[in-house]
C-alpha positions as a Markdown table, in Angstrom:
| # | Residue | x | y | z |
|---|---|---|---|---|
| 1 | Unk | -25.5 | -12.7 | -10.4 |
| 2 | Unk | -22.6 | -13.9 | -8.5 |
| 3 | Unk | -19.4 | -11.3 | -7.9 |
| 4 | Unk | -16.2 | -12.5 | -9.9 |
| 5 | Unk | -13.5 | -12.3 | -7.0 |
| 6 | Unk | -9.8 | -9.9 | -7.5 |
| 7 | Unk | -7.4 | -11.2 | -9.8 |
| 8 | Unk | -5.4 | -14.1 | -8.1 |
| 9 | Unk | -2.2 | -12.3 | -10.2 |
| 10 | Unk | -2.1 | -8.9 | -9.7 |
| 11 | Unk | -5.1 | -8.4 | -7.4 |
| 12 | Unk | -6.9 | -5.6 | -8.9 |
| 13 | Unk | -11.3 | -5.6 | -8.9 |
| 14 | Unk | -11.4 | -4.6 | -12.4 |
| 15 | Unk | -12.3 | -8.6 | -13.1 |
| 16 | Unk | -15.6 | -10.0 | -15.2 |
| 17 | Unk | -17.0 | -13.7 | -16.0 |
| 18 | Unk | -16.8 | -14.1 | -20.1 |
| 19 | Unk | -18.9 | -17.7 | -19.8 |
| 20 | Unk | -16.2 | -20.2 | -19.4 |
| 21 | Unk | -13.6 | -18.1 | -17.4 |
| 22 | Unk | -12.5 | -15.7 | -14.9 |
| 23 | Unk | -10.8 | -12.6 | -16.7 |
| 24 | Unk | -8.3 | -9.4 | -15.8 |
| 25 | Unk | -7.6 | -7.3 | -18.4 |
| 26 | Unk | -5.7 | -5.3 | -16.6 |
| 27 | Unk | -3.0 | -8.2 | -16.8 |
| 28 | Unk | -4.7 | -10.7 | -19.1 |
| 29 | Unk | -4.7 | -13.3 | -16.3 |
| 30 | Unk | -7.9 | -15.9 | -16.7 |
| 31 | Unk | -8.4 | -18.7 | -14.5 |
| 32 | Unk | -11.2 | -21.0 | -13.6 |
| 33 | Unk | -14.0 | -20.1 | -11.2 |
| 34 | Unk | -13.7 | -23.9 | -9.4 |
| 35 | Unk | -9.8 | -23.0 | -8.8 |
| 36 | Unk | -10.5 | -20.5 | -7.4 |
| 37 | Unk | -11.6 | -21.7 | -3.8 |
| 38 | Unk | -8.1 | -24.0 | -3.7 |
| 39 | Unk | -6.2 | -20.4 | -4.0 |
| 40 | Unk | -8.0 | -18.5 | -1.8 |
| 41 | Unk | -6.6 | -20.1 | 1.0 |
| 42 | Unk | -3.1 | -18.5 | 0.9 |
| 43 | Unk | -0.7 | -18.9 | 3.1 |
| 44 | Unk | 2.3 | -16.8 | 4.2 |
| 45 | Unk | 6.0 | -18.0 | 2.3 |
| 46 | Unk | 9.0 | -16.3 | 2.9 |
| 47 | Unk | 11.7 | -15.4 | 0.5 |
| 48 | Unk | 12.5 | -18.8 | -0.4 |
| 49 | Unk | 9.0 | -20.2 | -0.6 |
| 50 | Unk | 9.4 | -21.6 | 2.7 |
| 51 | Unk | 5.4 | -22.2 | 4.8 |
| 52 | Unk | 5.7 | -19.7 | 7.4 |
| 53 | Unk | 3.3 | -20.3 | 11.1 |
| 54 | Unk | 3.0 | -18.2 | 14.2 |
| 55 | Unk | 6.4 | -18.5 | 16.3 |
| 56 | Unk | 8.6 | -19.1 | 13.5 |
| 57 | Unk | 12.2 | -17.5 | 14.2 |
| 58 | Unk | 13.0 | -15.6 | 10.4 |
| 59 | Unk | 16.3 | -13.5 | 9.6 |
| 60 | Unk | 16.0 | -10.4 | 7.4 |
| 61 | Unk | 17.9 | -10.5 | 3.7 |
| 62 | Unk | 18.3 | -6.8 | 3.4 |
| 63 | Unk | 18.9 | -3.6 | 4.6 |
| 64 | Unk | 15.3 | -2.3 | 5.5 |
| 65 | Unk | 14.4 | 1.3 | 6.5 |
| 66 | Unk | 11.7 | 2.3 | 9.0 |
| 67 | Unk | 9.2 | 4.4 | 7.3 |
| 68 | Unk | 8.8 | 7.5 | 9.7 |
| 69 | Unk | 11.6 | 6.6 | 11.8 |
| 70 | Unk | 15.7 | 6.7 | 11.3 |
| 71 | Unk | 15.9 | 3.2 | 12.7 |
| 72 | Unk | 17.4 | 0.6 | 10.2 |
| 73 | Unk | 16.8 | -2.9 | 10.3 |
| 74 | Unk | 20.4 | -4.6 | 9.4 |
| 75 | Unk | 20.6 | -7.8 | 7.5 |
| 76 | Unk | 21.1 | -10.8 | 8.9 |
| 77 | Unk | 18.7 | -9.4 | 12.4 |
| 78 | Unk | 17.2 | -12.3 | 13.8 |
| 79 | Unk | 13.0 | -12.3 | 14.7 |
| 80 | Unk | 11.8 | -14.5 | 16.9 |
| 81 | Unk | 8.4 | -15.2 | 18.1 |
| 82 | Unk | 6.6 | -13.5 | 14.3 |
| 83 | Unk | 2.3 | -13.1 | 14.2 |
| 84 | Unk | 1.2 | -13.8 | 10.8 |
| 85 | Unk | -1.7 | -11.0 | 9.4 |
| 86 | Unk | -4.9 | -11.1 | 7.4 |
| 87 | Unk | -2.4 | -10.6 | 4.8 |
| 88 | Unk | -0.3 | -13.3 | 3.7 |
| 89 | Unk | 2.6 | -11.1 | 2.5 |
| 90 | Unk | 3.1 | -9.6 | 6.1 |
| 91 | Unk | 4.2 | -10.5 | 9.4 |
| 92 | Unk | 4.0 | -9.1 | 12.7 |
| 93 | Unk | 7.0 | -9.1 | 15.0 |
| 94 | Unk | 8.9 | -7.2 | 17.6 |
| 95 | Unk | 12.4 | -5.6 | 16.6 |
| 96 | Unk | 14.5 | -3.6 | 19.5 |
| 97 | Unk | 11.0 | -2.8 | 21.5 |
| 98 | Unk | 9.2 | -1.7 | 18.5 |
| 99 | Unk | 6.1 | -3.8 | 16.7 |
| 100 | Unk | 6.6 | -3.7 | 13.2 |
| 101 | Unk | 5.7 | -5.5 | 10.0 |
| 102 | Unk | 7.4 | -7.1 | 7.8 |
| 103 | Unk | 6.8 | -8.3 | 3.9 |
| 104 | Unk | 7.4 | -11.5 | 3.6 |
| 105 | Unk | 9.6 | -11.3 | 0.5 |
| 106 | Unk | 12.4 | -9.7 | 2.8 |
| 107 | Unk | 12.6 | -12.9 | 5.4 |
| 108 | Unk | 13.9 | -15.8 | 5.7 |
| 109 | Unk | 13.5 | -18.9 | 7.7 |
């Protein structure tokens, strides 16, 4: 028996097979087990739904906090030089000496 990948929606296991399609019911999501390999490969889009790549120079939208730190990243901070992840809603970068990631939904291009 084959395993029935995460929910494409909200990600969770909890997923099962019912004959003809893929099903969550933890958000009632269902989609097609042949659409499936055309979504796994995700890619990483920044707040505006812009394709981001390696390099890419993004701005930050908001006010962000530093968990376990006091530093604050301002708005409008310029990144240069970003390292995307294994995960598409994160990037790597370098802010005022420090690595630190970033969601994507926080960026811009």
């Amino acid at each position: 028996m084959s395993e029935v990948a995460n929910c494409q929606k909200c990600k969770m296991d909890n997923t099962y097979f019912d004959g003809t399609l893929n099903v969550c019911p933890d958000c009632g999501h269902e989609w097609d087990a042949s659409e499936e390999t055309e979504e796994t490969s995700l890619v990483a889009k920044d707040s505006n739904g812009a394709i981001l790549e390696d390099g890419d120079a993004v701005t930050v939208i908001k006010d962000l906090k530093v968990k376990g730190s006091s530093m604050v990243i301002k708005r409008g901070t310029k990144v240069k030089s970003i390292r995307l992840t294994d995960v598409p809603e994160e990037v790597d970068c370098r802010i005022d000496g420090s690595n630190i990631v970033l969601k994507t939904c926080f960026l811009k291009k």
